[in-house]
Structure formats: structure tokens, C-alpha cells
C-alpha positions as protocol buffer text, in pm:
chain_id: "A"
residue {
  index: 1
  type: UNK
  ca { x: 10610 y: 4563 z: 3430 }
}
residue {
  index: 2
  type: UNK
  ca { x: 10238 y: 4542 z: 3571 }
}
residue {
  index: 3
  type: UNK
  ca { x: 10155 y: 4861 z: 3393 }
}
residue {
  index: 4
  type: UNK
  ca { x: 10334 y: 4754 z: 3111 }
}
residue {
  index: 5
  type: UNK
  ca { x: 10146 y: 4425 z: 3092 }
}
residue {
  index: 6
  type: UNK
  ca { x: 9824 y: 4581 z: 3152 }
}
residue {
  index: 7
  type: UNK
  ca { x: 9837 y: 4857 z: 2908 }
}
residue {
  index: 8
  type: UNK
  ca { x: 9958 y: 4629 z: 2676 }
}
residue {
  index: 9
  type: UNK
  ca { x: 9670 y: 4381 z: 2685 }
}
residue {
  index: 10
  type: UNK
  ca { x: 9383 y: 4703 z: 2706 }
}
residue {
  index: 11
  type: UNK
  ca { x: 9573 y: 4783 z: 2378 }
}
residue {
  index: 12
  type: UNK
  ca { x: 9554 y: 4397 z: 2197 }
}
residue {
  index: 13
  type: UNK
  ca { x: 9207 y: 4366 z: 2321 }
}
residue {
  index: 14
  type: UNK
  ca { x: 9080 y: 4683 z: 2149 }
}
residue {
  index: 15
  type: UNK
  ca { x: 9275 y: 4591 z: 1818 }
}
residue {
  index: 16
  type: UNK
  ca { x: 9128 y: 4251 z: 1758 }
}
residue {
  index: 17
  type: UNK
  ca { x: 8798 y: 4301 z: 1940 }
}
residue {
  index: 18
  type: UNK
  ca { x: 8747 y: 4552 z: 1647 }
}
residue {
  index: 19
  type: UNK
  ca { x: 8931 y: 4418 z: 1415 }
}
residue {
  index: 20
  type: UNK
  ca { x: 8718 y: 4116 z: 1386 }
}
residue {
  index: 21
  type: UNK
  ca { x: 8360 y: 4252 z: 1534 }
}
residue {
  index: 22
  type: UNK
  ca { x: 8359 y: 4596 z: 1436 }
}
residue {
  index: 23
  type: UNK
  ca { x: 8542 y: 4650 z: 1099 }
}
residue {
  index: 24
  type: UNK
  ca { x: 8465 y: 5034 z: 1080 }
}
residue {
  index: 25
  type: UNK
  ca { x: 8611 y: 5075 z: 1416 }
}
residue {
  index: 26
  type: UNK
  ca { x: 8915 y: 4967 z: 1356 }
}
residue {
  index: 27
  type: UNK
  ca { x: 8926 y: 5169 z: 1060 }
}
residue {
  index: 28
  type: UNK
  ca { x: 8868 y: 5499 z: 1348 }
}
residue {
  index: 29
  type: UNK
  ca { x: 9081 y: 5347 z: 1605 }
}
residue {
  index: 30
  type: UNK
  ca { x: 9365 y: 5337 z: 1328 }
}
residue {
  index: 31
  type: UNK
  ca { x: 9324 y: 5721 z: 1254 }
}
residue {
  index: 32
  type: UNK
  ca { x: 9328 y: 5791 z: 1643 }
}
residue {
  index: 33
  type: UNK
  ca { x: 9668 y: 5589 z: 1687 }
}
residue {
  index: 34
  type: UNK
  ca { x: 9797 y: 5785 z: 1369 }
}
residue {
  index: 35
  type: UNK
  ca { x: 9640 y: 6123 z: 1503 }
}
residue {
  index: 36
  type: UNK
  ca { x: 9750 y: 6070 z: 1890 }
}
residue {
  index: 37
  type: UNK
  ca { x: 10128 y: 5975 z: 1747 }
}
residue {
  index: 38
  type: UNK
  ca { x: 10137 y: 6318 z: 1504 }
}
residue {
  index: 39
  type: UNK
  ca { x: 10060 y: 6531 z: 1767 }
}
residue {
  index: 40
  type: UNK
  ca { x: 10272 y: 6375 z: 2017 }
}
residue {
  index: 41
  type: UNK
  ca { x: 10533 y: 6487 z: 1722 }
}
residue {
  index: 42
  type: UNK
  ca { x: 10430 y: 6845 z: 1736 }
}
residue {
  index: 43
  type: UNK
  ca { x: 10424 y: 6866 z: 2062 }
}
residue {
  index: 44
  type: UNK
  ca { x: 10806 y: 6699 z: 2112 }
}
residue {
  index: 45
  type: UNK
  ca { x: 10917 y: 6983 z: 1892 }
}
residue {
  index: 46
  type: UNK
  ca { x: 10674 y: 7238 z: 1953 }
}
residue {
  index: 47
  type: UNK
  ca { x: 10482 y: 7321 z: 1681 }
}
residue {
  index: 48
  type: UNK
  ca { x: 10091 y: 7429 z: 1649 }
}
residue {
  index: 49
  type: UNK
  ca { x: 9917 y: 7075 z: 1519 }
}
residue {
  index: 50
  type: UNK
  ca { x: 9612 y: 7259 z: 1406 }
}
residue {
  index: 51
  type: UNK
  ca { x: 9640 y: 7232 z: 1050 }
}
residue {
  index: 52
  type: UNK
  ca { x: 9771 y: 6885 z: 1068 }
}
residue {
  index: 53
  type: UNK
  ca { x: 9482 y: 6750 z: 1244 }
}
residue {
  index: 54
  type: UNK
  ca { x: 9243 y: 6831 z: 907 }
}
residue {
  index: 55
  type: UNK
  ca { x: 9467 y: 6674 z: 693 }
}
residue {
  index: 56
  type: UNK
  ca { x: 9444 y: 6346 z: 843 }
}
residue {
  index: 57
  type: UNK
  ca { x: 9108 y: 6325 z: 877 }
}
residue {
  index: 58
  type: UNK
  ca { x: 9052 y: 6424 z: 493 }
}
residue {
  index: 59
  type: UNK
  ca { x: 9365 y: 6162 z: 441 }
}
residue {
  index: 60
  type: UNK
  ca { x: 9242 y: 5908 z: 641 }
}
residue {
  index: 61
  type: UNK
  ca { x: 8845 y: 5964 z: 497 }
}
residue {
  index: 62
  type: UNK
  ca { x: 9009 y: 5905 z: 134 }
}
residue {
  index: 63
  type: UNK
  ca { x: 9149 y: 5526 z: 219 }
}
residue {
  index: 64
  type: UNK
  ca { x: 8825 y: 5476 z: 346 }
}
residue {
  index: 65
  type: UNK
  ca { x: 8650 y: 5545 z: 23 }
}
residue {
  index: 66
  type: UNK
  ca { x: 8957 y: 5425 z: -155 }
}
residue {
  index: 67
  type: UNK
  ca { x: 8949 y: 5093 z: 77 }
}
residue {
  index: 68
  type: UNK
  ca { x: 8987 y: 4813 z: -182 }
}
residue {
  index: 69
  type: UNK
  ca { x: 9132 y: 5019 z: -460 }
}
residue {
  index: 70
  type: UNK
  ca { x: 9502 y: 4841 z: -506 }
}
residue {
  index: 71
  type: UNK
  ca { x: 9664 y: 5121 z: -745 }
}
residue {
  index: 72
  type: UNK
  ca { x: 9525 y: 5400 z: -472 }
}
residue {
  index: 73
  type: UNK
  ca { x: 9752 y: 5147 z: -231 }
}
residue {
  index: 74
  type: UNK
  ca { x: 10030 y: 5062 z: -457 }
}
residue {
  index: 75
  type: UNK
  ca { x: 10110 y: 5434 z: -539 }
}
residue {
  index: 76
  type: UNK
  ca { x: 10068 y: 5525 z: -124 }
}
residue {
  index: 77
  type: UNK
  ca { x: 10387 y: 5267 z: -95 }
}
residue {
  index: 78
  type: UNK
  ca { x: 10556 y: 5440 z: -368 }
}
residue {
  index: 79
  type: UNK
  ca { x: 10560 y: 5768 z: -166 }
}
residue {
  index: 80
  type: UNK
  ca { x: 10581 y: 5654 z: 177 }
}
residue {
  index: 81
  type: UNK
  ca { x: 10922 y: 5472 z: 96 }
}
residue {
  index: 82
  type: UNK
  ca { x: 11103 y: 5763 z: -180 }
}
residue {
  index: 83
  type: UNK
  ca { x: 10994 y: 5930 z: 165 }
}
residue {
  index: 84
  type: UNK
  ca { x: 11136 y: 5664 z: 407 }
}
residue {
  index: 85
  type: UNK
  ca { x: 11443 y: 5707 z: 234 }
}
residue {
  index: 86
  type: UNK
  ca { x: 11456 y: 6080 z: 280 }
}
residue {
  index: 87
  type: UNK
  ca { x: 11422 y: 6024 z: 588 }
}
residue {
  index: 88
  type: UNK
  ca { x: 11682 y: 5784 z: 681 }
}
residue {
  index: 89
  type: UNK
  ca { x: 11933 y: 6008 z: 453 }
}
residue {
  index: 90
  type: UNK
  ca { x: 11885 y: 6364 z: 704 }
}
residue {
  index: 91
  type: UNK
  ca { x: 11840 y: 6141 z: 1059 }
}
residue {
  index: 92
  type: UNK
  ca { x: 12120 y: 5962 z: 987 }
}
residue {
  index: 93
  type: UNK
  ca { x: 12392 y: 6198 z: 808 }
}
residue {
  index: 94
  type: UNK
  ca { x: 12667 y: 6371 z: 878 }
}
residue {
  index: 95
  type: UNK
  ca { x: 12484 y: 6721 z: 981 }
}
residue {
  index: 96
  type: UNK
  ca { x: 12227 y: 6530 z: 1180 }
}
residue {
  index: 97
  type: UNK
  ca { x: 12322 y: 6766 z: 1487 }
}
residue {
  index: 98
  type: UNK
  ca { x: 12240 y: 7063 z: 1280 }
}
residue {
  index: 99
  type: UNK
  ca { x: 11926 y: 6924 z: 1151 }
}
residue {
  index: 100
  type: UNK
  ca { x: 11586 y: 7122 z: 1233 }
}
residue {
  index: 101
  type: UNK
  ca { x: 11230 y: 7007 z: 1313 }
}
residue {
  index: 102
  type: UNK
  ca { x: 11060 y: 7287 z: 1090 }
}
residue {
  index: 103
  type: UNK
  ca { x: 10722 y: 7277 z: 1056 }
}
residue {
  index: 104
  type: UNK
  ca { x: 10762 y: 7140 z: 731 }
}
residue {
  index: 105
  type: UNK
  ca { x: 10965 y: 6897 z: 815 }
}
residue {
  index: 106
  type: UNK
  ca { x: 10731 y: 6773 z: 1114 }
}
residue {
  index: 107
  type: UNK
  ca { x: 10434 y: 6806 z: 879 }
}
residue {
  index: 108
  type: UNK
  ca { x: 10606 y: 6620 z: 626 }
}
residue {
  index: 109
  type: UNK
  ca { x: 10676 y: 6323 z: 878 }
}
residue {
  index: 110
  type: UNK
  ca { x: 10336 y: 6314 z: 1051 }
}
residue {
  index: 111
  type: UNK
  ca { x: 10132 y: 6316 z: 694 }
}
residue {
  index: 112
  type: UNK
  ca { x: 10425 y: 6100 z: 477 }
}
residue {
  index: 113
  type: UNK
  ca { x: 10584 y: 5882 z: 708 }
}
residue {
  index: 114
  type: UNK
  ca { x: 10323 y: 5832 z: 985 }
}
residue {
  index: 115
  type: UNK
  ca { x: 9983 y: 5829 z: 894 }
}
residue {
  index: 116
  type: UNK
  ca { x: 10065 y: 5686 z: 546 }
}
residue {
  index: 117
  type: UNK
  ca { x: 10232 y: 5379 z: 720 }
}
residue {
  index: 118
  type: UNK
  ca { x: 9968 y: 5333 z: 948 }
}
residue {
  index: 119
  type: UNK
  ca { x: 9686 y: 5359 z: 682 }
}
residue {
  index: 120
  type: UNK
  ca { x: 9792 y: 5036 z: 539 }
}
residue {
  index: 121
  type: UNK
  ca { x: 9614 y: 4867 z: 860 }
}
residue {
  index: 122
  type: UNK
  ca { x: 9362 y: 4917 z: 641 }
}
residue {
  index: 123
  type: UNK
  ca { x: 9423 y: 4836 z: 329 }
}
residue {
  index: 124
  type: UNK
  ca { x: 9556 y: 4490 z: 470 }
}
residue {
  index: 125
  type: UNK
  ca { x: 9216 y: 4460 z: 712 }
}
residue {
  index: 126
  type: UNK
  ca { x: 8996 y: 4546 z: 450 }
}
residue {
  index: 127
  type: UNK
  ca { x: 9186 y: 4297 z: 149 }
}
residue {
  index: 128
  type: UNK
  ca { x: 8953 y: 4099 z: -30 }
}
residue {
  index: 129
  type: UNK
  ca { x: 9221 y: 3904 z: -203 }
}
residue {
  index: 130
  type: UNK
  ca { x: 9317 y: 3731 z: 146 }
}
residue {
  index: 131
  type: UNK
  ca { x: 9128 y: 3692 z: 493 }
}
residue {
  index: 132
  type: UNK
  ca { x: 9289 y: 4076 z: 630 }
}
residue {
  index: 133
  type: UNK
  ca { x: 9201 y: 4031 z: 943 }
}
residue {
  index: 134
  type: UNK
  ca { x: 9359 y: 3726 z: 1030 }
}
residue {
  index: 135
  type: UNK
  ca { x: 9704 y: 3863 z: 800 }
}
residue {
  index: 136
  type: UNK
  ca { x: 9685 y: 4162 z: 1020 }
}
residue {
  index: 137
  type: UNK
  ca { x: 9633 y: 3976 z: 1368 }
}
residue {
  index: 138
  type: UNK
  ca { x: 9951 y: 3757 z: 1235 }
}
residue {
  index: 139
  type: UNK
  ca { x: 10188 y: 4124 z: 1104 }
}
residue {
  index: 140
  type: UNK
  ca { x: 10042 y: 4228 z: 1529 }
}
residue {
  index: 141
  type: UNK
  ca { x: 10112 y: 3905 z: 1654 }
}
residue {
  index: 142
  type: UNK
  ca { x: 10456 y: 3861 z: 1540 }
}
residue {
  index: 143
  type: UNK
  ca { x: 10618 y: 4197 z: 1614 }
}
residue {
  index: 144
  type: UNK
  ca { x: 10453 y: 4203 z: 1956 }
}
residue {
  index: 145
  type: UNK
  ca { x: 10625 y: 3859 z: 1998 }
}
residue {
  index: 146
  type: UNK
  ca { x: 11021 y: 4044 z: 1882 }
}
residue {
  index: 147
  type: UNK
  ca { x: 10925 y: 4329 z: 2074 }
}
residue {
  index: 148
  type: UNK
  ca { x: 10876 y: 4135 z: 2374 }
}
residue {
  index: 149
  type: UNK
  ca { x: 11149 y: 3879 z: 2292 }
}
residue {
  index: 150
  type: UNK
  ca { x: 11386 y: 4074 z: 2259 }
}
residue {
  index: 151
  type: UNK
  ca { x: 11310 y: 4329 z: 2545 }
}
residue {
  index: 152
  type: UNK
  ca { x: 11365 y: 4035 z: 2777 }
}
residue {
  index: 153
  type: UNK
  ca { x: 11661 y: 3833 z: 2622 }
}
residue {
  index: 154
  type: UNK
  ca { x: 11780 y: 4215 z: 2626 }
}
residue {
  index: 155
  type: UNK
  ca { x: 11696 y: 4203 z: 3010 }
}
residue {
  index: 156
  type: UNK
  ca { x: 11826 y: 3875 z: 3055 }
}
residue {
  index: 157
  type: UNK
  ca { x: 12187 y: 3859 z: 2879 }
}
residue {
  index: 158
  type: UNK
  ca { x: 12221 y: 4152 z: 2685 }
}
residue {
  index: 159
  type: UNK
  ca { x: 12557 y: 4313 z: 2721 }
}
residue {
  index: 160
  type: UNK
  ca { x: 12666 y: 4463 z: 2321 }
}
residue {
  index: 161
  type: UNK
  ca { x: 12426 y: 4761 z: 2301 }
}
residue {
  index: 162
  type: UNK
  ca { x: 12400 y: 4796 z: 1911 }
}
residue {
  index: 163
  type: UNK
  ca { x: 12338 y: 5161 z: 1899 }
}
residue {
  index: 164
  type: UNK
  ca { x: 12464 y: 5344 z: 2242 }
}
residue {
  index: 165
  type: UNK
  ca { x: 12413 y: 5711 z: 2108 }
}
residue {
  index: 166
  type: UNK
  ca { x: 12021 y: 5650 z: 1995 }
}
residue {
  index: 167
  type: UNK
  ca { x: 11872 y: 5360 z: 2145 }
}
residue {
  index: 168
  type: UNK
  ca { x: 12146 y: 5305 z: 2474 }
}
residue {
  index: 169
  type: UNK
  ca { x: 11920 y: 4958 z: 2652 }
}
residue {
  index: 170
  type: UNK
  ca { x: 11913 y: 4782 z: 2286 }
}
residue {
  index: 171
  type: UNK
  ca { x: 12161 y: 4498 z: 2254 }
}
residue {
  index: 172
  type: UNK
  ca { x: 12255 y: 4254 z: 2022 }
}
residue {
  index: 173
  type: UNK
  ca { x: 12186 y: 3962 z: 2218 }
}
residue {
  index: 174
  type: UNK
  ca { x: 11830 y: 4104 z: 2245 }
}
residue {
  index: 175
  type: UNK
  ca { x: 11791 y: 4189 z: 1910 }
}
residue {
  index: 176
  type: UNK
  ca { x: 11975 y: 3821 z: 1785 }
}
residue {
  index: 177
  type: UNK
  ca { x: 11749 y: 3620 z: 2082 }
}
residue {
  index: 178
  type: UNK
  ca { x: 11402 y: 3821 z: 1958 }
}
residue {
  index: 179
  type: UNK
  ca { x: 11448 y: 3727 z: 1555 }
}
residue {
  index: 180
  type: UNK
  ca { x: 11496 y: 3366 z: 1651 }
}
residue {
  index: 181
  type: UNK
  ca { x: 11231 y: 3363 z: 1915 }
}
residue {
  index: 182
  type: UNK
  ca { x: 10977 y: 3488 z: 1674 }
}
residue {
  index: 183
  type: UNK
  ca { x: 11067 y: 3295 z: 1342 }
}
residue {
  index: 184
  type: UNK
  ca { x: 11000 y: 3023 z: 1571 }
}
residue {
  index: 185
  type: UNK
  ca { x: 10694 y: 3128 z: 1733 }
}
residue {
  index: 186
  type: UNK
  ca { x: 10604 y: 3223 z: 1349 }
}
residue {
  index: 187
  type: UNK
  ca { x: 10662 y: 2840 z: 1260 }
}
residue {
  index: 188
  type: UNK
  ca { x: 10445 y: 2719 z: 1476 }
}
residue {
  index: 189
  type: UNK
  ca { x: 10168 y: 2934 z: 1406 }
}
residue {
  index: 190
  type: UNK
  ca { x: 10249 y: 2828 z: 1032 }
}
residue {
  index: 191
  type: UNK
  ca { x: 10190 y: 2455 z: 1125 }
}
residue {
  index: 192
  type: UNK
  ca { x: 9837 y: 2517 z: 1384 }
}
residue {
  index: 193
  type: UNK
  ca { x: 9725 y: 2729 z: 1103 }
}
residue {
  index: 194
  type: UNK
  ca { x: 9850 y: 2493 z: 833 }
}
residue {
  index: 195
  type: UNK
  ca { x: 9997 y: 2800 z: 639 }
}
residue {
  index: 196
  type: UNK
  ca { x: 10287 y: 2814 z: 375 }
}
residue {
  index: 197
  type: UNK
  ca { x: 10617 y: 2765 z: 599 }
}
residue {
  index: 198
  type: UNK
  ca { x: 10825 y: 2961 z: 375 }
}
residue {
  index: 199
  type: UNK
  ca { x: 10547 y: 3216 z: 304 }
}
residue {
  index: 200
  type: UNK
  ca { x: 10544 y: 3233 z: 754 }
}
residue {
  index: 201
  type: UNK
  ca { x: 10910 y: 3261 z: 795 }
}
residue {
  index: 202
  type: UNK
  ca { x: 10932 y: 3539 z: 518 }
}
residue {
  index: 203
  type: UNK
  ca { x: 10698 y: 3767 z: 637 }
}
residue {
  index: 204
  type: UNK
  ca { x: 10834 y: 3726 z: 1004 }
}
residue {
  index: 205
  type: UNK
  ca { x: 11158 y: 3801 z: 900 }
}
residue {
  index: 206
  type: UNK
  ca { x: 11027 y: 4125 z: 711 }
}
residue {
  index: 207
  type: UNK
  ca { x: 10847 y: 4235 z: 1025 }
}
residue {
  index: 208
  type: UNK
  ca { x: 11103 y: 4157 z: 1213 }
}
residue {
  index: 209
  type: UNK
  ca { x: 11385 y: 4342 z: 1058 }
}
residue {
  index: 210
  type: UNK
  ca { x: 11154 y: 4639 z: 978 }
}
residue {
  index: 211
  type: UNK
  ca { x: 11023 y: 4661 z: 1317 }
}
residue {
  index: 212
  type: UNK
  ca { x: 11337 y: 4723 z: 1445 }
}
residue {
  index: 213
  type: UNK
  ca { x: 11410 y: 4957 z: 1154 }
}
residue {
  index: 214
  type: UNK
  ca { x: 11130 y: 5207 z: 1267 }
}
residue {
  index: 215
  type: UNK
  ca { x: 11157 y: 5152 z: 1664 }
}
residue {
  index: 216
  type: UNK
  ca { x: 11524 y: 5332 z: 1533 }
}
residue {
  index: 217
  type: UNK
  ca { x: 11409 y: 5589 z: 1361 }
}
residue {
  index: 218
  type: UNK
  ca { x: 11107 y: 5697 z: 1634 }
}
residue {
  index: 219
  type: UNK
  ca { x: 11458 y: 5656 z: 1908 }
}
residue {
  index: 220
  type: UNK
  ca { x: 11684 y: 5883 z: 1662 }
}
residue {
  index: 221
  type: UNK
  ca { x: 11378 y: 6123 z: 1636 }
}
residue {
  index: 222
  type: UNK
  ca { x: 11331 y: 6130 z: 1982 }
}
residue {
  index: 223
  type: UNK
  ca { x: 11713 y: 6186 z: 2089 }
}
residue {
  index: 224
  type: UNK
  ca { x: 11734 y: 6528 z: 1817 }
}
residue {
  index: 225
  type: UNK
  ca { x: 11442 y: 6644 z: 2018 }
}
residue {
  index: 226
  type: UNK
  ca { x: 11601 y: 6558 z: 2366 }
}
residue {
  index: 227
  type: UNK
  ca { x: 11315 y: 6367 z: 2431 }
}
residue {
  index: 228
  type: UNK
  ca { x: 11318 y: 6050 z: 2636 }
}
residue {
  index: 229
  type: UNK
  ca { x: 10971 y: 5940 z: 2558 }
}
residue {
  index: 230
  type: UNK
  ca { x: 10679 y: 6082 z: 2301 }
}
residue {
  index: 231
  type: UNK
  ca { x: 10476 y: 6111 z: 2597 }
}
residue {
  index: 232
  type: UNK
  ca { x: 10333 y: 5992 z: 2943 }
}
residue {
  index: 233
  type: UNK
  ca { x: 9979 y: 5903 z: 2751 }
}
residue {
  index: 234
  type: UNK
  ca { x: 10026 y: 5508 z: 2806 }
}
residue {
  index: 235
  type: UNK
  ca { x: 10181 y: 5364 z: 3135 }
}
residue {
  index: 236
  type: UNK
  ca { x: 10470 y: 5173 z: 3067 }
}
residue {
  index: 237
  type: UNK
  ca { x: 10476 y: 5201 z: 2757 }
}
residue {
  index: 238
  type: UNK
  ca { x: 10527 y: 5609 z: 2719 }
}
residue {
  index: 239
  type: UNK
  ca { x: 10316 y: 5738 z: 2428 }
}
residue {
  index: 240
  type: UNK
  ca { x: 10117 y: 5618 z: 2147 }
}
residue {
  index: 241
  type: UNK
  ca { x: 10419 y: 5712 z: 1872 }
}
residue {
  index: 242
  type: UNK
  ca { x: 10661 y: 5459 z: 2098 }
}
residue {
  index: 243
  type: UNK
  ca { x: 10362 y: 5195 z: 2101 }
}
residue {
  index: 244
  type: UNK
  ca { x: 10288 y: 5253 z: 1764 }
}
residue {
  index: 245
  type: UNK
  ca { x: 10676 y: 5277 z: 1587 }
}
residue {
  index: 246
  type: UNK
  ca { x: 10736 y: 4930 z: 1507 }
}
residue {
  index: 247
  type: UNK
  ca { x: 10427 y: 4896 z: 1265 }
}
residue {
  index: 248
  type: UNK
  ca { x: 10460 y: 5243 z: 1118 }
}
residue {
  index: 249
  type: UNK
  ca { x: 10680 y: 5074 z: 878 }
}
residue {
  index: 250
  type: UNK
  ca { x: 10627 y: 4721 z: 906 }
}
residue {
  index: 251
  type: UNK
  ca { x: 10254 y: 4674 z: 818 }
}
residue {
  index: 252
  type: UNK
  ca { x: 10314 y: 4859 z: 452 }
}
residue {
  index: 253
  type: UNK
  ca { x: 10611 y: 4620 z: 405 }
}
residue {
  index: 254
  type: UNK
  ca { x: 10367 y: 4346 z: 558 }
}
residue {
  index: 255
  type: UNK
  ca { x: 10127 y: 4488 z: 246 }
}
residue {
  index: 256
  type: UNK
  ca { x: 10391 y: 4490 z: 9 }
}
residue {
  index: 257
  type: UNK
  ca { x: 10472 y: 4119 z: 51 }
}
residue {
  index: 258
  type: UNK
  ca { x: 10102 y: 3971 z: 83 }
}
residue {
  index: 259
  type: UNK
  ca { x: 10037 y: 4166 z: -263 }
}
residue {
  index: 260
  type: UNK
  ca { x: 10364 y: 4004 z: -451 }
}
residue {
  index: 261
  type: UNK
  ca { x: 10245 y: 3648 z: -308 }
}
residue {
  index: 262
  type: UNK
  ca { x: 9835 y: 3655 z: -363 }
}
């Protein structure tokens, strides 16, 4: 738990020191977390990363430039979830024990699933429509708070583990105690912040449910590949694809939302 804590705050501390100080470094630190999460991918199922590594860094150059451009966005959604929903059909079907992490297949997760999910950090921290870094400290905020809710509710009374062949120390109380926890905690930074209640309590619920959604798919991932964790990289916390799998798919929702609403 003391590594856990203290990796955890070296983590928060670089997010919003840059996020609010040093725009254009957040922008770099959320290509490394998409980089060091890809190749922890390739190197769970052993393939070479080399080629992979340029096309991020010509991907993640382009939402630079493209920044504040909403169709470049809006059409980035459109293929990360016709791709999400590829990907939910062969990790969770029938064959699944037959399925094969080809190098297209990795490549295709790493460059559709990955690093376009965690682009939208910056398309949400670089909004002009809305203050992004404060909407992006709140989408960090509140899945921190269910990933930590529930992890101890789970510690405390969890007994019905929800899905014992993926994800076998996930229970329902945990899951159940961490949604209320948060929509709470999300309430009450509605009224500090004086901020729309239903507007709060929608969005948590969205991060909330997706959250869980992608710490699933990173688990179901990880158990094909008879892998335990991505990697060693982060102490208590394993690697940067388990710190980062929550948000892969919640900040474009996150995006998604704040666009329908402003």
C-alpha cells in the first residue's frame, strides 16, 4: 500500500502540475503514457515494437497540429469505438481461447484502441469551448476516486467476485460501494464548484461505468497472454497499461459528453 500510495501521488502530481503550468507537457507526457502502455503490449505478446513506436509519434504530432480541430476529433471517436466494438466482439466470444495476438492484431490495438483513447487528453485539455483543464482534472479525479473506492469496499466486504475467470479480486460489493462513493464525491464537487448537478452526476456515471469497462478489457487482454501484470515499471501499481486502462476509454466518452452538452 505505501508503494501504491506513493507511486500514485508521483503520478497525480506530474498530471496536474503540467496540466495546468506546462500545457505542452502534458501534451508529451500523454504520448509517453500511450507509448510506455503499447510497448508493454508488444512485449506481453512478444512482438518487435519498432515500427509502432513511429507511428505514434507521427499520430500523436497530428493531434497536436490538429489540437482544436472538432471534426479531426469527432471522426477519431468514430473509429476508436467501430474499433472498441471489434474488440469486445473477438475478447469476449466464443473462440476467445483460440484467439491470436498477431502483429496485426497488437498493432491494431496499440494505434486504434490505445493511443487513440488516450489522445483525447488532449483534445479535452486543449478545448476552447470549456475550461479543459479543470474538465480533465474532474474525468482524473473521479475515476481515481471508483478506482480507489471500490478497491477498498472490495477489500473491506467484497465477497461476489463479478468476473472470476478475468478479473478473480473484483467484486460486486466493490464495484456497487465505488459507483455510489463517487457519484457522491462527484456531488459535492458539483456544489464547491457550483456546477450543473445533473451535468456532475452524468458524467460520473459515464466514467464510472466505462472505467470499469476498460480495466476489463486490459484484465481479459492480460489473462489470453498469461500475464498477471503489463509490467513491473510502477510499484504497486504494475505497469503503465494497468495505470493507464481505466481512461483509455473513459476520457473519449468523457469528450463525447462535454461536446453534446457545450
Amino acid at each position: 500500500m505505501p508503494k501504491r500510495i506513493g507511486t500514485g501521488l508521483i503520478y497525480a502530481f506530474s498530471l496536474f502540475a503540467s496540466l495546468f503550468f506546462v500545457p505542452n507537457l502534458f501534451i508529451f507526457i500523454a504520448f509517453i503514457l500511450a507509448l510506455a502502455a503499447v510497448l508493454e503490449l508488444h512485449h506481453m505478446s512478444e512482438k518487435t515494437p519498432i515500427l509502432i513506436i513511429l507511428c505514434l509519434s507521427l499520430y500523436f504530432g497530428s493531434c497536436f497540429f490538429f489540437r482544436n480541430n472538432e471534426n479531426f476529433a469527432l471522426s477519431l471517436i468514430l473509429v476508436f469505438f467501430s474499433f472498441f466494438t471489434f474488440l469486445l466482439l473477438i475478447l469476449f466470444s466464443r473462440n476467445q481461447q483460440t484467439l491470436k495476438f498477431t502483429l496485426p492484431l497488437v498493432t491494431s490495438i496499440s494505434l486504434f484502441y490505445i493511443s487513440i483513447g488516450m489522445s483525447f487528453l488532449i483534445f479535452i485539455a486543449q478545448n476552447q469551448k470549456y475550461e479543459g483543464s479543470i474538465m480533465l482534472s474532474f474525468v482524473f479525479l473521479i475515476q481515481w476516486s471508483n478506482d480507489s473506492f471500490s478497491y477498498l469496499i472490495g477489500k473491506w466486504i467484497g465477497k461476489k467476485i463479478v468476473f472470476p475467470a478475468i478479473s478473480p479480486k473484483k467484486t460486486l460489493e466493490g464495484y456497487i460501494g465505488g459507483l455510489i462513493c463517487t457519484l457522491l464525491f462527484a456531488l459535492f464537487i458539483g456544489y464547491v464548484v457550483e456546477i450543473d448537478y445533473f451535468q456532475v452526476m452524468t458524467l460520473a456515471f459515464l466514467i464510472c461505468i466505462s472505467g470499469n469497462t476498460g480495466d476489463l478489457i486490459e484484465s481479459k487482454i492480460k489473462r489470453l497472454l498469461d500475464k498477471k501484470d503489463s509490467s513491473q515499471l510502477l510499484p504497486g501499481h504494475g505497469g503503465f497499461f494497468d495505470r493507464i486502462d481505466s481512461i483509455i476509454l473513459s476520457v473519449p466518452i468523457s469528450y463525447l459528453f462535454l461536446y453534446l452538452i457545450y
